[in-house]
C-alpha positions in Angstrom: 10.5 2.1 -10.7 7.9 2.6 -13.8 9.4 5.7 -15.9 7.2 8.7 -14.3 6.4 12.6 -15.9 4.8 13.4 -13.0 7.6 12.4 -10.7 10.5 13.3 -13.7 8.4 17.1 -13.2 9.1 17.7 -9.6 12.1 19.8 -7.9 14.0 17.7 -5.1 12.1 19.8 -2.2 8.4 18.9 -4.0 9.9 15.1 -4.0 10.7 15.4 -0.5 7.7 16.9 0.5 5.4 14.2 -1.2 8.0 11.6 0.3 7.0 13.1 3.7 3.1 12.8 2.3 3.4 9.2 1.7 5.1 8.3 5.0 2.6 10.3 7.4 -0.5 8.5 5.0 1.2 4.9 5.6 2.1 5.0 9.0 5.9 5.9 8.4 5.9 2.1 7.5 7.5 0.8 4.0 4.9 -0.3 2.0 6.2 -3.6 0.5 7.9 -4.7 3.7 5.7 -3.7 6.5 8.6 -2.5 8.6 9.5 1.4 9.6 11.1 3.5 7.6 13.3 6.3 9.2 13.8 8.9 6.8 16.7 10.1 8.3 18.5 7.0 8.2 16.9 5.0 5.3 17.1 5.5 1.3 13.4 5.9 0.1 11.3 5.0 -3.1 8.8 6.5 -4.5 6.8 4.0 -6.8 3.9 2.9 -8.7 1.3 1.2 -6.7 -0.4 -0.2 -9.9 2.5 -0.1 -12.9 2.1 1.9 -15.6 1.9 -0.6 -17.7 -1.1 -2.3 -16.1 -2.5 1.0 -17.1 -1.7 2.4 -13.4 -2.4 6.5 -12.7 1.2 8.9 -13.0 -0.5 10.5 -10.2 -0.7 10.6 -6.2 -3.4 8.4 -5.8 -1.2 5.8 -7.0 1.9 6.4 -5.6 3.7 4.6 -2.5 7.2 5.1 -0.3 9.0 2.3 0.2 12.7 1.3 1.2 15.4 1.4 -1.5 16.4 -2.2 -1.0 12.8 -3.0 -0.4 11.6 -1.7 -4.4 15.2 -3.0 -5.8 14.7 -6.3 -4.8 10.9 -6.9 -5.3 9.7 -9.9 -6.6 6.4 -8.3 -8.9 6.3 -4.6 -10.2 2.8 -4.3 -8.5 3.2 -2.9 -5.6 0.3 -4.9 -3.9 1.9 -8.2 -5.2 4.9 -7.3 -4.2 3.8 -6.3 -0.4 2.0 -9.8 -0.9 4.8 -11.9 -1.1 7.0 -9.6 1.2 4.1 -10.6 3.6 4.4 -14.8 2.5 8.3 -14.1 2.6 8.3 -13.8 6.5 5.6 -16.4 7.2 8.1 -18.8 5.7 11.1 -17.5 6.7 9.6 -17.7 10.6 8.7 -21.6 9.9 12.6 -22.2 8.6 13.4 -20.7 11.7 11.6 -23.3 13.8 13.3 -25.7 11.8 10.1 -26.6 10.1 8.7 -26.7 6.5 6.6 -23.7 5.2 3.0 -25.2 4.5 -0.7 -23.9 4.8 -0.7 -24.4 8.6 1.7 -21.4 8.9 -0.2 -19.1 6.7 -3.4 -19.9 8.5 -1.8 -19.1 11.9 -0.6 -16.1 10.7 -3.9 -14.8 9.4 -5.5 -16.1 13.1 -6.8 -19.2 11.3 -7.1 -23.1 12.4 -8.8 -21.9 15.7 -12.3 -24.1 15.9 -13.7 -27.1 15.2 -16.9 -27.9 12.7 -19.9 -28.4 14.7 -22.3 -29.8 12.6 -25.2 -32.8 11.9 -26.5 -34.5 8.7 -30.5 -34.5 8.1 -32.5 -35.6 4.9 -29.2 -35.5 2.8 -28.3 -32.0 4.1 -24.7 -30.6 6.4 -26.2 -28.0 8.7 -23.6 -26.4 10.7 -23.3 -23.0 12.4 -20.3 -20.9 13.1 -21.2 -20.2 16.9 -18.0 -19.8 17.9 -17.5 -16.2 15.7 -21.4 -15.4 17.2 -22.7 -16.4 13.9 -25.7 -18.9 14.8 -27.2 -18.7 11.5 -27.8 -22.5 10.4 -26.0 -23.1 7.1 -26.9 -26.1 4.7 -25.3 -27.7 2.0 -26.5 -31.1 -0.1 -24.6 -34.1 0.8 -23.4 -35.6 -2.2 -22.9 -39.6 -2.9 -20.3 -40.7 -5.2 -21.3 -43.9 -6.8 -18.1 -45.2 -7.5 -16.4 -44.9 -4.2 -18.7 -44.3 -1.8 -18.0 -41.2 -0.4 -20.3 -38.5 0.6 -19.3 -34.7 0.0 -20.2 -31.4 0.4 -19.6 -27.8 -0.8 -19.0 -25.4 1.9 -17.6 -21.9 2.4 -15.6 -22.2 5.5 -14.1 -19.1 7.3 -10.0 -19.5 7.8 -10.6 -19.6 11.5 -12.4 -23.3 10.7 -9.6 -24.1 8.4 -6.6 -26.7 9.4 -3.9 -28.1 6.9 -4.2 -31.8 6.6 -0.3 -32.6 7.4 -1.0 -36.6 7.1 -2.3 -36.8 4.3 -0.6 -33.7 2.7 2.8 -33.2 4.5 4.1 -31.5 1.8 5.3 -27.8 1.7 4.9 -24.9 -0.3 6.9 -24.3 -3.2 7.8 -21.6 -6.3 4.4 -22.3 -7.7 2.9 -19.9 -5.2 4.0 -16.4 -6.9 3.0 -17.2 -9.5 -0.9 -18.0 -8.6 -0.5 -15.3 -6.2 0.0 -13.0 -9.6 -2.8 -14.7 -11.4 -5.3 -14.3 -8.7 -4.8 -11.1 -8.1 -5.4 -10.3 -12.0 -9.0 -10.6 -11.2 -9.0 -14.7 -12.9 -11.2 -16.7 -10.9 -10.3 -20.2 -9.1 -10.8 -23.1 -11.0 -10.2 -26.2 -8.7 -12.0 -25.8 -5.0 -9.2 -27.1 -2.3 -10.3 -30.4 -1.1 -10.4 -31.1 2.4 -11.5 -33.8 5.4 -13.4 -33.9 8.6 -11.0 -35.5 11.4 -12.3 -35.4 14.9 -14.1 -32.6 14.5 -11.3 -30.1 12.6 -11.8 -29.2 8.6 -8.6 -30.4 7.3 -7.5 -29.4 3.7 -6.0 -31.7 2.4 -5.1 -30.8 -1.7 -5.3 -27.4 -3.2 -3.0 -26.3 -0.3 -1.6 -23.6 -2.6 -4.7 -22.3 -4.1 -5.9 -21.7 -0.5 -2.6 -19.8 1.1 -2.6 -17.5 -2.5 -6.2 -16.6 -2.0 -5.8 -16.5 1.9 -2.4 -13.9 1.1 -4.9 -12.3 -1.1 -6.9 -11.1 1.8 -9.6 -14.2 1.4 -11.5 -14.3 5.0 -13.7 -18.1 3.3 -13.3 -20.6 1.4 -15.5 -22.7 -0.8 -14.3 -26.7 -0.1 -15.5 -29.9 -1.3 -15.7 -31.6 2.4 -15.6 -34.9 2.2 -17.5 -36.7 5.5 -16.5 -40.1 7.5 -14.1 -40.9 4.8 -11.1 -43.4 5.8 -7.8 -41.6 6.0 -6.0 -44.8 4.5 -8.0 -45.0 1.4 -7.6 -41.0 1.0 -3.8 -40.9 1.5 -3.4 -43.8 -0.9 -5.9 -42.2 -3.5 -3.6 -38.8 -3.4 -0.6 -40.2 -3.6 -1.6 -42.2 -6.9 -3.0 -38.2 -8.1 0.6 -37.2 -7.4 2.6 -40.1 -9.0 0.7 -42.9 -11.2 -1.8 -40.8 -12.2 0.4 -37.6 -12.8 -1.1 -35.3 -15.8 0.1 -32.4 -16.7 -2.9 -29.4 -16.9 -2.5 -28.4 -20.2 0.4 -29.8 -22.7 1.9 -27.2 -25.1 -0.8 -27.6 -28.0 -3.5 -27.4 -26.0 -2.1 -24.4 -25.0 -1.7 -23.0 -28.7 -5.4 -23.7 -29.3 -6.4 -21.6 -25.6 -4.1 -18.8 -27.2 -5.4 -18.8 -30.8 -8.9 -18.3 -29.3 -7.8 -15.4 -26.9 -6.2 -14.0 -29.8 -9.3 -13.6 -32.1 -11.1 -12.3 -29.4 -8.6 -9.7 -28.8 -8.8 -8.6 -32.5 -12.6 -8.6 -32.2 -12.4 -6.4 -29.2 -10.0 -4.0 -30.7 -12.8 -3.8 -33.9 -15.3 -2.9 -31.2 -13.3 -0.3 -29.3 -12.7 1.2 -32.6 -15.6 1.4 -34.5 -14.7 -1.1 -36.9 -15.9 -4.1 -38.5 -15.8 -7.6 -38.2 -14.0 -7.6 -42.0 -12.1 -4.5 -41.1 -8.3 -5.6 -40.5 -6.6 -2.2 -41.2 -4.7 -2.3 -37.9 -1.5 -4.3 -37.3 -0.2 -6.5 -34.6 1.8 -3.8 -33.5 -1.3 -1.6 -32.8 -2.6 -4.6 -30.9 0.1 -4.6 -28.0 0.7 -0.7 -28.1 -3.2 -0.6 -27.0 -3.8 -3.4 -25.0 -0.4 -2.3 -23.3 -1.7 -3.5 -20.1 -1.0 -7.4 -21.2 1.7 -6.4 -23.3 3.3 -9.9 -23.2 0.2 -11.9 -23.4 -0.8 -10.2 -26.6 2.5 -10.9 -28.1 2.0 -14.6 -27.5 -1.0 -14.8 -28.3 -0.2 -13.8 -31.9 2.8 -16.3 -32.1 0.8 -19.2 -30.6 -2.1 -18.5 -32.7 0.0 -18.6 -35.7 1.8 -22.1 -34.7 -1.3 -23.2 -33.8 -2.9 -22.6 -37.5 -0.3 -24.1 -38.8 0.0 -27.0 -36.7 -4.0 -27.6 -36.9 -4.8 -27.3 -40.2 -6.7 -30.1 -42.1 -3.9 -29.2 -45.0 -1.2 -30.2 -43.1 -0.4 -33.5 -44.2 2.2 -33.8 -41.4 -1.0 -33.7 -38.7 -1.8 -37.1 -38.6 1.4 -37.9 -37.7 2.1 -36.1 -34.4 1.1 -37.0 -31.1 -1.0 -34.2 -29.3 -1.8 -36.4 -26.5 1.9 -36.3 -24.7 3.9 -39.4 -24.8 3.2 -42.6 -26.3 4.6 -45.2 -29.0 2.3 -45.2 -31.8 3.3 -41.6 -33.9 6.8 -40.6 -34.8 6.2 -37.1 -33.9 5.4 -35.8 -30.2 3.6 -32.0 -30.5 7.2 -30.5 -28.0 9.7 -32.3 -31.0 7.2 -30.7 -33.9 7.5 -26.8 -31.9 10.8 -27.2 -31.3 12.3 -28.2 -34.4 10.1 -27.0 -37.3 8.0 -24.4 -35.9 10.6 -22.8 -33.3 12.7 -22.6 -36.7 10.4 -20.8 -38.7 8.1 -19.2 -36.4 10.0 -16.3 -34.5 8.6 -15.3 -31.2 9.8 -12.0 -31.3 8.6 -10.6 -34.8 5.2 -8.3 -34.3 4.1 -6.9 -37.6 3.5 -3.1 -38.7 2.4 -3.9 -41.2 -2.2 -4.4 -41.7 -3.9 -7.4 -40.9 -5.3 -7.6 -44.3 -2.1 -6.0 -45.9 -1.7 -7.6 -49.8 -4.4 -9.9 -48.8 -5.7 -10.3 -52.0 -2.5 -10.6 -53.9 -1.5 -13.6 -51.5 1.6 -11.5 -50.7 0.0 -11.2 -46.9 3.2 -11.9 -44.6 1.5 -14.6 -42.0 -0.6 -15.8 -44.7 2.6 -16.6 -46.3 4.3 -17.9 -43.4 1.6 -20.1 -42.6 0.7 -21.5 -46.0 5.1 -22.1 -47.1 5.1 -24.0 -43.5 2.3 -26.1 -44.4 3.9 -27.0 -48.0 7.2 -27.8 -45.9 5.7 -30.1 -43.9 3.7 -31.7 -46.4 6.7 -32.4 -48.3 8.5 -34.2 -45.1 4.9 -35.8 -45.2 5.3 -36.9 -48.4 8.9 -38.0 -48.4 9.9 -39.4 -45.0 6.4 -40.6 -43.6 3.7 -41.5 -46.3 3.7 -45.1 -47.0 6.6 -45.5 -45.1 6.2 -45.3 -41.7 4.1 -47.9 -40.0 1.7 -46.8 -37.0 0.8 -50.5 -36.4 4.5 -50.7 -35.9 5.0 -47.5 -34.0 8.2 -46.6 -31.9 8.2 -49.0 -28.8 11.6 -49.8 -28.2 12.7 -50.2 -32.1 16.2 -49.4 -31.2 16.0 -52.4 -28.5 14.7 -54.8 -30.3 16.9 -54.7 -33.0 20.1 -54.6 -30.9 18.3 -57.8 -29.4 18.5 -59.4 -32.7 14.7 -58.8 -32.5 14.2 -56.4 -35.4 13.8 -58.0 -38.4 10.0 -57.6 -38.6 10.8 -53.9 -38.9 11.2 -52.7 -42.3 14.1 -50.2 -43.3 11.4 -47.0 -44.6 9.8 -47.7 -41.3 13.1 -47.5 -39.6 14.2 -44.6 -41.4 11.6 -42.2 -40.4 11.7 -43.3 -37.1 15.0 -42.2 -36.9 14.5 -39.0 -38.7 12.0 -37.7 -36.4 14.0 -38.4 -33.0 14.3 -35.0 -31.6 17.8 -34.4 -31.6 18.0 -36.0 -35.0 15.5 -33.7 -36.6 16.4 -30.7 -34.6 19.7 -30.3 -36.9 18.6 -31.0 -40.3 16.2 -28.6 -39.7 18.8 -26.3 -39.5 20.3 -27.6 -42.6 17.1 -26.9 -44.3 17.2 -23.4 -42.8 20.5 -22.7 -43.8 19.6 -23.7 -47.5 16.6 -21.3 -47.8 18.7 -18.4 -46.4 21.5 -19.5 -49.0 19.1 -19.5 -52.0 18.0 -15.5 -50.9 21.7 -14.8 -50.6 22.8 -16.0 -53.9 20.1 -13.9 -55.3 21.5 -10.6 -54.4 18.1 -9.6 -53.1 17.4 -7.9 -49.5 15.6 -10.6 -47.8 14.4 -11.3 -43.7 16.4 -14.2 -42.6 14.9 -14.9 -39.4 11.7 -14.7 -41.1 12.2 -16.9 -43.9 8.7 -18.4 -45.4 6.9 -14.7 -45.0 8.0 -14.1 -48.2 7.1 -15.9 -51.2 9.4 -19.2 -52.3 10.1 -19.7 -56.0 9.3 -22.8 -57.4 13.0 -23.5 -57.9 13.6 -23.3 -54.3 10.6 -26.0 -53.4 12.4 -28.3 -55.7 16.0 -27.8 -53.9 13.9 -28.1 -50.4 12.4 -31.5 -51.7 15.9 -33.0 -53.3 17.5 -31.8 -50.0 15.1 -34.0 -48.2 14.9 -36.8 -50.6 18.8 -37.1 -50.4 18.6 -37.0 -46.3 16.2 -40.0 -46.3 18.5 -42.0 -48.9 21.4 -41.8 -46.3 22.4 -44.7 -45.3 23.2 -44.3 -41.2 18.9 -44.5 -41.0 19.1 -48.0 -42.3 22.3 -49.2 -40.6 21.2 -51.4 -37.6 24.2 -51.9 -36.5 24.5 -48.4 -34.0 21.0 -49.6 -32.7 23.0 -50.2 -29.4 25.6 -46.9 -29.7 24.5 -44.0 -31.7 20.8 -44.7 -31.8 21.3 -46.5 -28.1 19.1 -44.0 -26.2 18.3 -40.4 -26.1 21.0 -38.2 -27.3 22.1 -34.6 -27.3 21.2 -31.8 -30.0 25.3 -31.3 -29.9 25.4 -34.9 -30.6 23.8 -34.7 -33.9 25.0 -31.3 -34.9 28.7 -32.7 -34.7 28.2 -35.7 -37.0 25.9 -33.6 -39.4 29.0 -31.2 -39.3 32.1 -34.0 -39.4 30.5 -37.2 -40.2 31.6 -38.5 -36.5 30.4 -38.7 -33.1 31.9 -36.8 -30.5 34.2 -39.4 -29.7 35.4 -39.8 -33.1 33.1 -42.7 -34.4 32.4 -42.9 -38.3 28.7 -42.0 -38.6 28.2 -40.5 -42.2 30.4 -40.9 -45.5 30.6 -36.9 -45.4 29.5 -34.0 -43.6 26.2 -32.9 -45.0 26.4 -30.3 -47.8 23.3 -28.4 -48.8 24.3 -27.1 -52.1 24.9 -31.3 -53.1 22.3 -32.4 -51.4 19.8 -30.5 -53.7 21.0 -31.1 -56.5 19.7 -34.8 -57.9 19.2 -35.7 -61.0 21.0 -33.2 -62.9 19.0 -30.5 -61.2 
């Protein structure tokens, strides 16, 4: 239960008697569970409909009774969600019962759906149907549409639920812990992006993908839904084409930068609004990030993110960034060194922290290029662009790329591969670069200490790094590249052999050996002779 001054303000017997208010108004029924509530017997709640936090009113108007247990163990802090889901919670739990898997069917029958079938007729490239079995005869039309690839012939179509079956041959499958969550999302307000597709089969609409979308808007109180129908299609070449969606042709939505880029933009238009809201602007920054969540507290945790992903994101994007060119954005494949998951979760999980929000002015010390995400952003960019310059440029060979190197070699196949290109392969595995990343974090943090300086550890590059320091960073690097494990193709079959663990690599970093005691490295790494080369 939300923190509450109105509630905090009342004596037990005004607590009571509004208790009492909120029973009589909801039918002496819980709110989240449906079910009575005795007030003699049960412990009672009194709670936010709409949280505070979502900018909800401290006031009776928003207020609800509910069991103990009941608000304890809800799954959403909006009440409305939370009843939604209570309400999902029992449709499944009823089909478990009956020894069968939760799916669409069962929410449909709950809500007095899949009760008629489609009467309908094609004419002149148009679906006219009626619904004359809810005494609607109005004729409806919709354009037939012919894809001229396949074949098939579609239509658009808002169907009432009572018209709506779930397609359990083509689609047996049941519902899983997605639905919460696009539950929570729908009921934000945020519209549906991908219309459920469905079937005609002997006269029944049949829903055959977007089963999920459907039962959260359906929860959601939803009476119709818009499909794509598709008409006289054959059910063989449909279940084979959605079982090649679900396995061959498996995509994920949106990978991780794609993501940053989506929250970069939603983050510039959040500081726009707050200008507008305020009075201010377009060049006026004298607010801080902090400023930004505390009034836009309703999406508290997006905001946050927003600012984090919109700084990796800048970083990550940036024409300067010589390191760019060498990450894949596209998800997996064999051509780059670098996918965009190993680059956030080595270098920018390591210098970006996801849970700093500044006080401090957009624009503050701007101008003197003392700015503290300016300065994060432009240190991270040199840091890359000296791994740029020293592991990949000129060395590493794209025509080459990664395609089973470690294989080949171990097959006595490798000698086409040449050592620099071998090296940075190596250096960028994940697990590999995870840990002397930390090597390289550990050396910044050592340079501040030895300074005697007060300086932010966990946000290292948003303060400014002396020269001397780049040139430790770069003879740290240069001395990593010149070990000699990377060129030893001889533990192509046993330490490189396959994927490794982060613990893996952090114990032969630390002792020179594998786990199991197997010679790796000459010595454990040492920062303080690793950057100094040369006399420096």
């Amino acid at each position: 239960m939300g923190k509450s001054k109105y509630l905090d303000g009342l004596s037990k017997e005004e607590y009571d008697k509004l208790t009492r208010k909120l029973w009589e108004i909801q039918g002496h029924n819980c709110f989240i569970c449906g079910e009575p509530i005795d007030l003699d017997l049960h412990h009672t709640n009194i709670d936010h409909i709409k949280p505070l936090v979502n900018n909800g009113k401290d006031d009776e108007s928003n207020f609800a009774v509910t069991h103990e247990h009941c608000n304890k163990s809800k799954q959403d802090a909006d009440l409305e969600v939370a009843r939604t889901l209570a309400q999902l919670s029992k449709i499944i739990k009823d089909a478990e019962e009956k020894k069968e898997t939760p799916s669409l069917k069962h929410v449909l029958l709950a809500v007095d759906g899949s009760k008629y079938d489609f009467t309908y007729k094609i004419d002149n490239g148009r679906l006219l149907y009626s619904f004359s079995d809810m005494a609607d005869t109005t004729i409806h039309a919709s354009d037939v549409f012919l894809d001229p690839l396949s074949g098939e012939e579609s239509a658009f179509v808002k169907l009432p639920v009572e018209y709506l079956y779930h397609d359990e041959i083509i689609n047996p499958r049941g519902l899983n812990s997605s639905i919460s969550a696009l539950i929570k999302e729908f009921h934000k307000g945020n519209p549906q992006l991908h219309l459920s597709l469905a079937r005609l089969d002997d006269g029944k609409v049949k829903i055959f993908d977007g089963q999920h979308k459907a039962v959260a808007q359906i929860m959601l109180g939803t009476k119709e839904l818009v499909v794509r129908l598709f008409l006289n299609t054959d059910v063989d070449r449909m279940i084979e084409t959605n079982t090649n969606a679900g396995s061959k042709l498996k995509q994920i939505a949106f990978d991780k930068s794609i993501v940053r880029q989506l929250h970069d933009t939603l983050y510039a238009e959040r500081i726009r609004k707050y200008q507008i809201e305020h009075g201010k602007s377009e060049d006026k920054l004298d607010f801080s990030e902090a400023d930004m969540v505390e009034y836009f507290k309703g999406e508290r945790g997006n905001i946050k993110t927003y600012i984090i992903n919109s700084q990796k994101n800048t970083v990550t994007r940036t024409s300067e960034n010589k390191l760019q060119s060498y990450i894949n954005f596209e998800g997996r494949g064999s051509e780059l060194p670098l996918s965009y998951s190993t680059f956030e979760k080595t270098l920018l999980s390591a210098f970006i922290d996801p849970k700093t929000i500044l006080k401090t002015n957009l624009d503050y010390k701007i101008d003197e290029g003392l700015n503290p995400r300016v300065l994060e952003r432009d240190q991270i960019i040199t840091l890359c662009n000296i791994l740029a310059e020293e592991i990949l440029i000129g060395k590493y060979d794209k025509e080459i790329g990664t395609y089973r190197i470690e294989k080949k070699i171990a097959d006595g196949k490798g000698n086409a591969i040449p050592d620099d290109h071998l090296v940075a392969y190596r250096l960028c595995k994940e697990e590999v670069m995870y840990n002397w990343v930390q090597y390289l974090k550990l050396l910044i943090q050592q340079h501040f200490s030895f300074t005697g300086a007060m300086f932010d550890a966990v946000n290292l590059f948003q303060q400014p790094i002396p020269d001397s320091l780049w040139v430790n960073i770069r003879n740290f690097v240069k001395s990593l590249v010149e070990l000699p494990v990377w060129k030893d193709r001889s533990m192509a079959s046993t330490v490189f052999g396959g994927k490794q663990t982060y613990d893996y690599w952090a114990n032969i970093f630390k002792f020179a050996k594998t786990p199991d005691g197997r010679q790796v490295l000459a010595t454990p790494l040492n920062t303080i002779e690793m950057m100094t080369r040369d006399g420096n």
